[in-house]
Residue frames relative to the residue before (quaternion, step in Angstrom):
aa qw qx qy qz dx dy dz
X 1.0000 0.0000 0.0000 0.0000 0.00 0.00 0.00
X 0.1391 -0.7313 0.6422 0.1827 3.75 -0.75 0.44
X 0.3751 -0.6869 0.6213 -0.0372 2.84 -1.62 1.79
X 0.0167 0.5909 -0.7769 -0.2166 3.89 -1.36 0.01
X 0.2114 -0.6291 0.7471 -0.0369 3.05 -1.81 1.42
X 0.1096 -0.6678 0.7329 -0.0703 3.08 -1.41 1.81
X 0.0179 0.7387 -0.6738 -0.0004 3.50 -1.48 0.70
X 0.0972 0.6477 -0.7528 0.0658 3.38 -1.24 0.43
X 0.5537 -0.4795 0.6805 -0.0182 2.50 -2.24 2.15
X 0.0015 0.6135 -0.7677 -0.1852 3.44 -1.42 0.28
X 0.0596 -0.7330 0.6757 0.0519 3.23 -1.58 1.01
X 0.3408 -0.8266 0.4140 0.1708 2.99 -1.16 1.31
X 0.6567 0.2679 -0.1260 0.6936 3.30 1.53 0.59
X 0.5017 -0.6467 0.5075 0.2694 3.48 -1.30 0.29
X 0.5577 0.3884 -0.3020 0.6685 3.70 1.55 -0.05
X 0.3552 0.6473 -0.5912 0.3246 4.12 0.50 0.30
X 0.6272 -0.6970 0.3376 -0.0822 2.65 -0.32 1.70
X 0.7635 0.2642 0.1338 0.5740 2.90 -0.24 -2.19
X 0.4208 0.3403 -0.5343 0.6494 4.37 0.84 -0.26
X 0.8810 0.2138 -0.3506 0.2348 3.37 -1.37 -0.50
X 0.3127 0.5925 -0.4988 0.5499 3.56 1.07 0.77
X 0.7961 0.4853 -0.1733 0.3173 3.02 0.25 -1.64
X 0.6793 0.4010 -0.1499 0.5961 3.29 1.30 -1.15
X 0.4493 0.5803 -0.3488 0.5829 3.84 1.29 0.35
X 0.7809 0.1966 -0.1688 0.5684 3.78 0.62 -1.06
X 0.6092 0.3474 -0.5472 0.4570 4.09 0.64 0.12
X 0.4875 0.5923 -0.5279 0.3646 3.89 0.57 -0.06
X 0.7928 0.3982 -0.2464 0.3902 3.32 0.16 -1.79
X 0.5663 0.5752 -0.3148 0.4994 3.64 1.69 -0.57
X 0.7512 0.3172 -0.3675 0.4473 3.84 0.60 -0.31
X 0.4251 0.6418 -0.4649 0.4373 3.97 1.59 -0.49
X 0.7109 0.5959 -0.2296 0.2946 3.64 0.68 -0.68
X 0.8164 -0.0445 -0.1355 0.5596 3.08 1.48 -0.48
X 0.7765 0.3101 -0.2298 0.4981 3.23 1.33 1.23
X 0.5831 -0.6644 0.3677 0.2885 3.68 -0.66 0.37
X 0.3075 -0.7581 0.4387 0.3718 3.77 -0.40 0.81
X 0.0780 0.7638 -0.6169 -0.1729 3.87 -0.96 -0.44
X 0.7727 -0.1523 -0.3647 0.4967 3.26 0.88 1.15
X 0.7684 -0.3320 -0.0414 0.5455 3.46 -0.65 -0.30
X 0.7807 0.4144 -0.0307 0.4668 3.48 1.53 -1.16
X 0.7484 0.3326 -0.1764 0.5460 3.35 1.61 0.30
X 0.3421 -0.8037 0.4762 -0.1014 2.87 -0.76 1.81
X 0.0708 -0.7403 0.6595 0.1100 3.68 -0.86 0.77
X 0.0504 0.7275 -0.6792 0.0830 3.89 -1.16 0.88
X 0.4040 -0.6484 0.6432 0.0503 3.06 -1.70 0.55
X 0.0716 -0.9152 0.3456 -0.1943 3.44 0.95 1.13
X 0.2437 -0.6274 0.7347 0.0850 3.70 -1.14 0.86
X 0.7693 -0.4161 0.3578 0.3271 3.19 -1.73 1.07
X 0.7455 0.4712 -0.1908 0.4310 3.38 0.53 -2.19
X 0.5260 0.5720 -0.3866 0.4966 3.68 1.14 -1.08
X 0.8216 0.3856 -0.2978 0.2959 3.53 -0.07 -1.38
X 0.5879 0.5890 -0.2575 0.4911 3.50 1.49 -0.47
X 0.6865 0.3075 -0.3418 0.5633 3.23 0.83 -0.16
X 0.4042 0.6128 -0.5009 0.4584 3.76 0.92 0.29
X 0.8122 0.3801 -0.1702 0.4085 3.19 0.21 -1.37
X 0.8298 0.2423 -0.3190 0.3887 3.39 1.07 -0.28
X 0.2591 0.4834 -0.6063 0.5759 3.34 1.21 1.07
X 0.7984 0.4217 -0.3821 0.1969 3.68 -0.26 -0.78
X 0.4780 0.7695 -0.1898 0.3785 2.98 1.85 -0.88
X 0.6142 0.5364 -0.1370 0.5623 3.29 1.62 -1.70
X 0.7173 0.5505 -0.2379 0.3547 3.54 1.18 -0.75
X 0.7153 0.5362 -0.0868 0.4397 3.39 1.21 -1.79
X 0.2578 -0.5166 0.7323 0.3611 3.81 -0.77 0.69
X 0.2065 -0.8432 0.4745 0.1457 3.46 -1.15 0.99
X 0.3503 0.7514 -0.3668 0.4220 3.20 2.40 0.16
X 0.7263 0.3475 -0.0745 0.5883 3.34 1.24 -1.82
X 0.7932 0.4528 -0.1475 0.3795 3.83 0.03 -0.86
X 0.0113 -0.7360 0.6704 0.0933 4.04 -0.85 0.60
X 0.2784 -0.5126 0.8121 0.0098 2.96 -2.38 0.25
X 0.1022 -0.6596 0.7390 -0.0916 3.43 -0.91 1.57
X 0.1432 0.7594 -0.6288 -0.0858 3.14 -1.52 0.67
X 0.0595 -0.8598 0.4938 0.1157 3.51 -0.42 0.70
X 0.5117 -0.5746 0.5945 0.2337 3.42 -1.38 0.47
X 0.0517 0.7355 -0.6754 -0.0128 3.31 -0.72 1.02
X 0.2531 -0.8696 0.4158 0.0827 4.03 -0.72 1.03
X 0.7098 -0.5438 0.2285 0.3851 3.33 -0.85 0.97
X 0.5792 0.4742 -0.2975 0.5926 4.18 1.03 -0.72
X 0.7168 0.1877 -0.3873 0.5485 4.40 0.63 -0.85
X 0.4759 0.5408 -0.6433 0.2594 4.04 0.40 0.10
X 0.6656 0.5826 -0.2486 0.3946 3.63 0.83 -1.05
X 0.7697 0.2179 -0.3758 0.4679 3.49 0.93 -0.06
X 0.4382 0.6468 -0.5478 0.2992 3.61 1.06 0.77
């Protein structure tokens, strides 16, 4: 199935540390099983088991109070009209 992965870091400052860590280790975590096309959005071709372990590496990664992860489904019939 092919997937577009969006994330966004809140920082609570422009020196926030610990955000740009975070937004340092969900990059190098989405390069791995998917292609950037901009800085925060990712396109992959993904297995179930693959995508589950995405999310729960990312999970381990994201302040999930301050920070999301979008993932959409994108299907073989709407790939063709992109």
């Amino acid at each position: 199935m092919i997937y577009i992965l969006c994330y966004d870091i809140k920082f609570e400052s422009i020196k926030d540390k610990e955000a740009r860590k975070r937004l340092r280790k969900i990059a190098k975590l989405h390069v791995q099983y998917s292609l950037r096309r901009q800085k925060s959005i990712f396109e992959g071709i993904l297995e179930e088991a693959q995508l589950k372990i995405l999310k729960d590496r990312a999970s381990k990664i994201l302040d999930l109070k301050k920070d999301s992860l979008r993932i959409y489904t994108i299907c073989e019939k709407c790939l063709k009209k992109i």
